[in-house]
C-alpha positions in Angstrom: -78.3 -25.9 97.3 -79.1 -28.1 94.1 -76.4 -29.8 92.2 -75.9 -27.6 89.6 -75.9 -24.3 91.7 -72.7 -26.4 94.0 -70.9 -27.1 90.6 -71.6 -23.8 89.3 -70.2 -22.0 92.2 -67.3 -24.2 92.0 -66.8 -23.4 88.5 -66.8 -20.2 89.2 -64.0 -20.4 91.7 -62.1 -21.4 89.2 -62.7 -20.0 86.2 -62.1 -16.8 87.5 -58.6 -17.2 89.6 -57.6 -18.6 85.6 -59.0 -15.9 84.3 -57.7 -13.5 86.6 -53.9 -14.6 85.6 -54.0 -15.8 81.6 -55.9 -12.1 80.5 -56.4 -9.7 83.7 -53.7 -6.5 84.4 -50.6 -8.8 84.0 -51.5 -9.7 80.0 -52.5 -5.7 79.5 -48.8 -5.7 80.3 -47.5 -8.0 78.6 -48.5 -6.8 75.1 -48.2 -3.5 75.6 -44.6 -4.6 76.8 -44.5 -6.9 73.7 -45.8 -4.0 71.3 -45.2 -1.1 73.4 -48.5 0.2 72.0 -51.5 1.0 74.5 -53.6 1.5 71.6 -53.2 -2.3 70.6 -53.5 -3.6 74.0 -57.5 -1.8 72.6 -57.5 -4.1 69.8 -56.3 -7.4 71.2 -58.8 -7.1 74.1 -61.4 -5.7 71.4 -61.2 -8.7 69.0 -62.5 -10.6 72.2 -65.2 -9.0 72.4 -66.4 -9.2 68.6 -65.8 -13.1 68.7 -67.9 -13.1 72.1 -70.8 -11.4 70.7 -70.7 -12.9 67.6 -70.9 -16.3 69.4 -73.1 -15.6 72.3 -76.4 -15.6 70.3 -75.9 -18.7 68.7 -75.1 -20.6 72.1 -78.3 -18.6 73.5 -79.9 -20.1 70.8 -78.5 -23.6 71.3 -78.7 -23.7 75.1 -82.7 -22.6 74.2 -83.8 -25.5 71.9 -81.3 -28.3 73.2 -79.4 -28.7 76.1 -77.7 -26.1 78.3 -75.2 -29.3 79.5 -74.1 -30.1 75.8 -73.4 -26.4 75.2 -71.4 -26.4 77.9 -69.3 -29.5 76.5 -69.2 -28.1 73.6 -67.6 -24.9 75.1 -65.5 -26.8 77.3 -63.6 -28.2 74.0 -63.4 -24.7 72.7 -61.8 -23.3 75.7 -58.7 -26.5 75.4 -58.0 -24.9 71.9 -58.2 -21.4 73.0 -56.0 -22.3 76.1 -53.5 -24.1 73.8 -53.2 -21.3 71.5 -52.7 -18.9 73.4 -49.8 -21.3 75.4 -48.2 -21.6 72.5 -48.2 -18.1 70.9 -46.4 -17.1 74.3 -43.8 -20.1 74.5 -42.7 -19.9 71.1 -42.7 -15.7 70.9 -45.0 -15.9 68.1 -46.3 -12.5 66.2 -49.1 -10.2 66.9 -51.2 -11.7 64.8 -51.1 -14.8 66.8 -52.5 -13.7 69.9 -55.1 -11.6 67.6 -56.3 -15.6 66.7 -55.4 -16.7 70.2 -57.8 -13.9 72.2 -60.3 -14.4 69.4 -60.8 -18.1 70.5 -60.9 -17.0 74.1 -63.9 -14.7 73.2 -65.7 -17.6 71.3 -64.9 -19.8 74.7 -66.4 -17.3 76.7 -69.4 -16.8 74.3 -70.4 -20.5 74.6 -70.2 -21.1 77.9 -71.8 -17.6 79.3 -75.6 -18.3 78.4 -75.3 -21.8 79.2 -73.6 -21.6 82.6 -76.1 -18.2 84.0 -79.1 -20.2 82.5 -78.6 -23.6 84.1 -77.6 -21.6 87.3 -81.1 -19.7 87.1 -83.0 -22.8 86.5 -80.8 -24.5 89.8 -82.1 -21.1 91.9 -85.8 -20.6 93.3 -87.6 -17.2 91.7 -86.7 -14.6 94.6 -83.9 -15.9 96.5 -81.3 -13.4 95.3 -78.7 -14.0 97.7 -77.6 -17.2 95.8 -77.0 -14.5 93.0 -74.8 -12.6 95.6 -73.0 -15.1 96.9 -71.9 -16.2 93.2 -70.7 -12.8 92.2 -68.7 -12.5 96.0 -67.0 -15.6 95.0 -66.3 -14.2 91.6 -64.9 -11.3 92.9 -62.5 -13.1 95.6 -61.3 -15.8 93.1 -60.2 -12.7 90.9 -58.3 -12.4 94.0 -56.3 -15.3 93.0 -54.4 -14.0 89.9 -53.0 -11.0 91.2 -51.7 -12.9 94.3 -49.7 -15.4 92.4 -48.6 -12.8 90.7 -47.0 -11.1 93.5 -44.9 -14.0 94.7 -43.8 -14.9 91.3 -43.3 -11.0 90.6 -41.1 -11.2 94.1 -39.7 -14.1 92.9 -38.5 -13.5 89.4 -37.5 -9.9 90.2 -40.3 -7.6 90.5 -39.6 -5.5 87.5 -42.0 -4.6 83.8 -40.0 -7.3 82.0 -41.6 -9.7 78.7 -40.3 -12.8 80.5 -41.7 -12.2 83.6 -44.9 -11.5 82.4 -45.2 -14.6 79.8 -44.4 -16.7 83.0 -47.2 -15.8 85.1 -49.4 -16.0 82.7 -48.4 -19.0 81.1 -48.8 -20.2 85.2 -52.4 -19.0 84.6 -53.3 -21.4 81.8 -52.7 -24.2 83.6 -55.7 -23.4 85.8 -57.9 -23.6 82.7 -57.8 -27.4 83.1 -60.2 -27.1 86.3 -62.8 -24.8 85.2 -63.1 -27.0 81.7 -63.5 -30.1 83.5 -66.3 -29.0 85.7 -68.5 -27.8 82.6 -68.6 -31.4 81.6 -70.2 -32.9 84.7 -73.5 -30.1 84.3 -76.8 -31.8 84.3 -80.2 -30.2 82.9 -82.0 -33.2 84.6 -81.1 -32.2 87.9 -82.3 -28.6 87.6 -85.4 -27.3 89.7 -89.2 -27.2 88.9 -91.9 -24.9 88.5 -90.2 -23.2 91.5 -87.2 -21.5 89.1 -89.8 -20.6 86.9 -90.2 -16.8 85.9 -92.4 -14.9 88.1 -93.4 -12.3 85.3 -97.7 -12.0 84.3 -96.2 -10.9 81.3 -93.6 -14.0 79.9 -95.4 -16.6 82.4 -98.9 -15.7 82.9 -100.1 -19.3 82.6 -98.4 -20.1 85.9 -100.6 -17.5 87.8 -103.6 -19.1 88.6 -105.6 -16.2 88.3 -109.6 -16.1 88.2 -111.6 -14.0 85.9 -114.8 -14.1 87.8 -114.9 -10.8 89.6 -115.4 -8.8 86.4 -112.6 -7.5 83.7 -110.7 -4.8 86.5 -108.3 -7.6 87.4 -107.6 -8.8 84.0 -107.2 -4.8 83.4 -104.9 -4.4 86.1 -102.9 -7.8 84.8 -102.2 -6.1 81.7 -101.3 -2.6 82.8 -98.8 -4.8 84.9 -97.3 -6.9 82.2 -96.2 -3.5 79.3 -94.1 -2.9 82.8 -93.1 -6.5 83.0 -91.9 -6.7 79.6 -89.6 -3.5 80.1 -87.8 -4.8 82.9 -85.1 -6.6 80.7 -85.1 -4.4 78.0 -84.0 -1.7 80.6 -81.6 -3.4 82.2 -79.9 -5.0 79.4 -79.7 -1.3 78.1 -78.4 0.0 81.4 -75.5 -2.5 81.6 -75.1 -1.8 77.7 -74.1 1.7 78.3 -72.3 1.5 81.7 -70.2 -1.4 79.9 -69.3 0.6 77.0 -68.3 3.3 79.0 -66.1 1.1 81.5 -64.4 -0.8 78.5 -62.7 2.7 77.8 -60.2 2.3 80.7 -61.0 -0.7 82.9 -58.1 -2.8 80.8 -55.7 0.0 81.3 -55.7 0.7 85.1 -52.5 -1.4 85.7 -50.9 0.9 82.7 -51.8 4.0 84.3 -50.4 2.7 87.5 -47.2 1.5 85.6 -46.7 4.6 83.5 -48.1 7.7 85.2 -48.1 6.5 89.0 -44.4 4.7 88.6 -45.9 1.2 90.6 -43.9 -1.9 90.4 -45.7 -4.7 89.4 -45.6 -6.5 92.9 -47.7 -3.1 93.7 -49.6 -3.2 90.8 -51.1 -7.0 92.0 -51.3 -6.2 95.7 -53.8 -3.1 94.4 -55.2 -6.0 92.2 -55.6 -8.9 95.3 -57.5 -6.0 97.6 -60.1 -4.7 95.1 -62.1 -8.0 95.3 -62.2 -7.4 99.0 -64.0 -4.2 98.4 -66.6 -5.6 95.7 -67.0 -8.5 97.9 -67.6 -6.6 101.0 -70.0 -3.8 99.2 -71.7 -6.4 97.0 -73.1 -8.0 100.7 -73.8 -4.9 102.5 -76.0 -3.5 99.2 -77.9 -7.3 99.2 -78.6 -6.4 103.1 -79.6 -2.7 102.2 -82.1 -3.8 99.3 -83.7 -5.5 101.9 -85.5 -2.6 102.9 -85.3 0.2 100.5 -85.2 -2.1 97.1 -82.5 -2.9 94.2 -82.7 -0.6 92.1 -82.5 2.6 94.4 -79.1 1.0 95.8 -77.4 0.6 92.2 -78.6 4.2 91.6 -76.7 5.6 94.8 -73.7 3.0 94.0 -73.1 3.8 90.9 -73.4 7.5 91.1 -71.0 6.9 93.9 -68.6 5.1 90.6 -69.1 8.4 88.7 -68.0 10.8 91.1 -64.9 8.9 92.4 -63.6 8.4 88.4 -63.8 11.6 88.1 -62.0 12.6 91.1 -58.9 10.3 90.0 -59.0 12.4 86.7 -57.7 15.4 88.9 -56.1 13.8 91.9 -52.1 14.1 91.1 -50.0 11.4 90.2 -46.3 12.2 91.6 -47.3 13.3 94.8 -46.9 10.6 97.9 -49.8 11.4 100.0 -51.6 12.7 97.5 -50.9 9.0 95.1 -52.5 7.1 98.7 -56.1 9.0 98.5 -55.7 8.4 94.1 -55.1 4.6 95.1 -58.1 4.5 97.9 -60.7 6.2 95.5 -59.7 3.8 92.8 -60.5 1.1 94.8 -64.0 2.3 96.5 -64.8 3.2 92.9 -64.2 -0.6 91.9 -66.4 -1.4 94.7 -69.1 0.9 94.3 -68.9 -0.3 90.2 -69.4 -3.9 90.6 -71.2 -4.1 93.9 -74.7 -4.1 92.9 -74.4 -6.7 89.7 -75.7 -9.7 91.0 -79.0 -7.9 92.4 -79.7 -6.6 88.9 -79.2 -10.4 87.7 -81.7 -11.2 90.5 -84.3 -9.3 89.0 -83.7 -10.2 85.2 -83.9 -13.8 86.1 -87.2 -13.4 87.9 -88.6 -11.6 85.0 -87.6 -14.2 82.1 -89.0 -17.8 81.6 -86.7 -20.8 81.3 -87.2 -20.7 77.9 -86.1 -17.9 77.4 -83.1 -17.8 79.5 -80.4 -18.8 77.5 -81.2 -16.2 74.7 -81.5 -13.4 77.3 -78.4 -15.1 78.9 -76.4 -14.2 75.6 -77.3 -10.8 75.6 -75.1 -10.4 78.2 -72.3 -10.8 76.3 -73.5 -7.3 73.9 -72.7 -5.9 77.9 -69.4 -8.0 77.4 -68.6 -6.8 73.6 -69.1 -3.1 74.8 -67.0 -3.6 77.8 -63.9 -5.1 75.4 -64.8 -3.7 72.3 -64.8 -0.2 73.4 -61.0 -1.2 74.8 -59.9 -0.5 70.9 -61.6 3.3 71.6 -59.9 3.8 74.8 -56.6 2.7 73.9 -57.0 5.2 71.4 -58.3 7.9 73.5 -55.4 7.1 75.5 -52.9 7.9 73.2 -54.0 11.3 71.8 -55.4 12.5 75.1 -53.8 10.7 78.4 -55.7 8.6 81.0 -57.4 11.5 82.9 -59.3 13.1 79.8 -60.4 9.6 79.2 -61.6 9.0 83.5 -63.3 11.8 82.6 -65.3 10.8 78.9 -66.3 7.5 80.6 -67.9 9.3 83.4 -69.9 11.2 80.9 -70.7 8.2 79.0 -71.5 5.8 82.6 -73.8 9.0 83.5 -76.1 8.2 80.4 -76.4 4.5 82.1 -78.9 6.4 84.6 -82.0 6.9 82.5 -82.6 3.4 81.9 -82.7 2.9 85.9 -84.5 5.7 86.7 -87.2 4.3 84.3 -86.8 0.9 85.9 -87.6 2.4 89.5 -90.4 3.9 88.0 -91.5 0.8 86.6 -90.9 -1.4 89.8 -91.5 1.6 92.0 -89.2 0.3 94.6 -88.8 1.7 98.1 -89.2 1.2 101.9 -93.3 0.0 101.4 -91.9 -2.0 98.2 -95.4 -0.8 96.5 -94.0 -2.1 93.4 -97.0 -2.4 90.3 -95.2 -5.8 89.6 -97.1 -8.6 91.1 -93.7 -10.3 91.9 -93.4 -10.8 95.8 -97.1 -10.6 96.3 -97.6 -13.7 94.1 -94.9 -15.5 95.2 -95.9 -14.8 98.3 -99.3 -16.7 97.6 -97.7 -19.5 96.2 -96.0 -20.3 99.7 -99.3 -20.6 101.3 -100.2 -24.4 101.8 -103.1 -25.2 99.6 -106.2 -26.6 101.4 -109.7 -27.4 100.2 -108.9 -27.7 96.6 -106.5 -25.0 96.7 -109.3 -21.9 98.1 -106.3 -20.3 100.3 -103.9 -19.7 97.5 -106.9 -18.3 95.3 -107.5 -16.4 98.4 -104.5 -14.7 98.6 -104.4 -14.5 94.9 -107.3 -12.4 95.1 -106.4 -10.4 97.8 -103.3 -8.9 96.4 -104.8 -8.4 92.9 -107.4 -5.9 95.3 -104.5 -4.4 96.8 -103.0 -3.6 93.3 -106.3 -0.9 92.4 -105.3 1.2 95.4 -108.4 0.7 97.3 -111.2 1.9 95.1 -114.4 1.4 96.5 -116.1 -1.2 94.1 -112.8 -3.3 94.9 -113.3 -3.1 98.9 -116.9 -3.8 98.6 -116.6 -6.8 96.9 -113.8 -8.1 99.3 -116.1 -7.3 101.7 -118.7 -9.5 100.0 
């Protein structure tokens, strides 16, 4: 693995067990505990958002025409203040208003270093090998792990009971984790990312790098271009996909815990074992869906995963909440539906990153954080939702909403046209399949190959087999 792939998957260890103690389940509590409103839990967690989109373009933008590394840095300083702010606004019992400005930093913080980190990562990572994408988001999901472990031996600890104190005491316990995750992003290093081998594999944003010859007549620079209108909607697509599906989930994914807490009567040591195990799931379905794309393609898995998503939410809006047995299938479907949710992220990553240029990168990078803003911004609506209808209505609006998330796939099979004979109309593996082959004679076996697949792409007319025949 290059350098910055080891330090990013360090980084993400622990960023993420921090994370997953200063502002996962436990801080939902703790202002709604602190408030005792679940429609400003919506707010707080929304006003993160904002500042995170607001941010992300500019560090896109930054990470683009600079330096990812300096962004990073630059983040890194943000995320000390944000850190102490937030500290402090705990410790000293400090108003509302102060964790408003205290989660508003955090959202800046995470709005710097998003672009920057996935872009560097991208650039560290040879075009095609998508398991270093799953790999990164299995660690992600097992260092989430972390938070909600801690929490249940300081929960045991301290009494195991919805109390302010408690709850300001783990996560204060969280914080201090922030120190590891903000020294890494200083030791990033653009000069040690990879060639022309990280490069986009897209005709459309990269054609110079296909080495492409004109001199069998204008069909295969006809069949280039009908290729790169379907290159070009590949990020659009999924960007919109994630869009949706992240609004939608933003509606109650920061409110679990309180529906455990408040309709299911958990205790909080509960609450973070339920929190521990879900990674386990996303980790275990996020590997078995990288080894099932193997043969019948990405996008046909995150179809039947997230479909999977739909139909389990909506089976916790009508599973009971008092009953004992009944409570065990309402904690098991919650779980799989986690699974099934967040399994197939990193192969849509995979093929985003393959489809956009370094140059690009950081700027599509920070568009990820428009997926991030409707995930926390839509908290405000859910919270609200919450309040006037109760939890299940609102499992149930956000599987209407996550349904809309399917058009935009079912466009993108179409447009990869993924499957068992992966006869996609993107030149992806075919070309990087050429570029594998050793060059010999002035490079005639590459061109070669080149010009066989670009035959292959006009199903087999005749003019095209007679002059391979030739």
């Amino acid at each position: 693995m290059n350098y910055n792939v080891k330090l990013a998957l360090w980084w993400t260890l622990f960023e993420n067990a921090s994370a997953s103690l200063r502002s996962g389940d436990i801080f939902s509590a703790f202002i709604y505990l602190y408030t005792n409103s679940n429609s400003t839990v919506g707010y707080i967690q929304g006003i993160n958002g904002i500042l995170q989109l607001l941010t992300a373009p500019f560090a896109g933008y930054l990470a683009d025409k600079f330096r990812r590394d300096a962004v990073l840095r630059v983040a890194a300083t943000i995320g000390l203040v944000a850190g102490l702010t937030l500290a402090a606004s705990m410790y000293f019992q400090g108003s509302v208003w102060h964790f408003f400005l205290a989660m508003a930093l955090m959202g800046t913080y995470k709005g710097f270093n998003n672009p920057a980190v996935e872009s560097i990562f991208a650039d560290s990572v040879q075009t095609g090998k998508s398991k270093l994408y799953t790999w990164k988001h299995v660690i992600t999901s097992l260092s989430s792990a972390v938070g909600p472990i801690v929490s249940v031996v300081l929960f045991f600890i301290l009494g195991n009971q919805w109390k302010v104190d408690e709850c300001r005491f783990v996560l204060l316990f969280g914080l201090t984790f922030m120190v590891l995750p903000l020294s890494i992003m200083c030791f990033f290093n653009d000069d040690r990312t990879l060639g022309d081998i990280s490069e986009a594999a897209s005709p459309l944003l990269n054609s110079e790098q296909l080495p492409i010859k004109a001199e069998s007549g204008n069909e295969e620079l006809e069949t280039q271009q009908s290729c790169c209108s379907s290159a070009f909607l590949v990020p659009a697509l999924i960007t919109f996909s994630d869009f949706i599906a992240s609004l939608a989930s933003g509606m109650t994914i920061k409110f679990f815990a309180l529906f455990f807490m408040q309709k299911c009567g958990l205790s909080p040591v509960t609450v973070s074992i339920l929190s521990a195990v879900s990674p386990i799931f996303v980790s275990a379905g996020s590997l078995a869906a990288q080894s099932v794309s193997q043969w019948c393609g990405k996008v046909p898995v995150t179809l039947v995963t997230r479909a999977c998503d739909i139909g389990l939410l909506v089976t916790m809006a009508f599973l009971p909440t008092d009953a004992g047995p009944l409570k065990a299938v309402l904690l098991v479907a919650h779980l799989l539906r986690k699974a099934c949710a967040n399994c197939t992220r990193p192969l849509m990553r995979s093929i985003l990153m393959e489809h956009v240029p370094k140059r690009h990168r950081g700027k599509v990078n920070a568009l990820d954080s428009v997926r991030t803003f409707s995930w926390s911004g839509s908290s405000a609506a859910g919270g609200i939702l919450i309040e006037r209808f109760g939890f299940q209505t609102t499992f149930l609006i956000t599987a209407c909403i996550k349904t809309v998330s399917f058009v935009p796939l079912l466009m993108l099979l179409f447009v990869l046209r993924e499957g068992p004979q992966r006869s996609s109309c993107l030149p992806l593996w075919r070309t990087r399949k050429a570029s594998q082959v050793p060059q010999q004679d002035g490079g005639e076996a590459a061109d070669d190959n080149l010009r066989a697949s670009l035959i292959s792409r006009t199903d087999q007319q005749p003019d095209a087999v007679s002059r391979e025949e030739r």
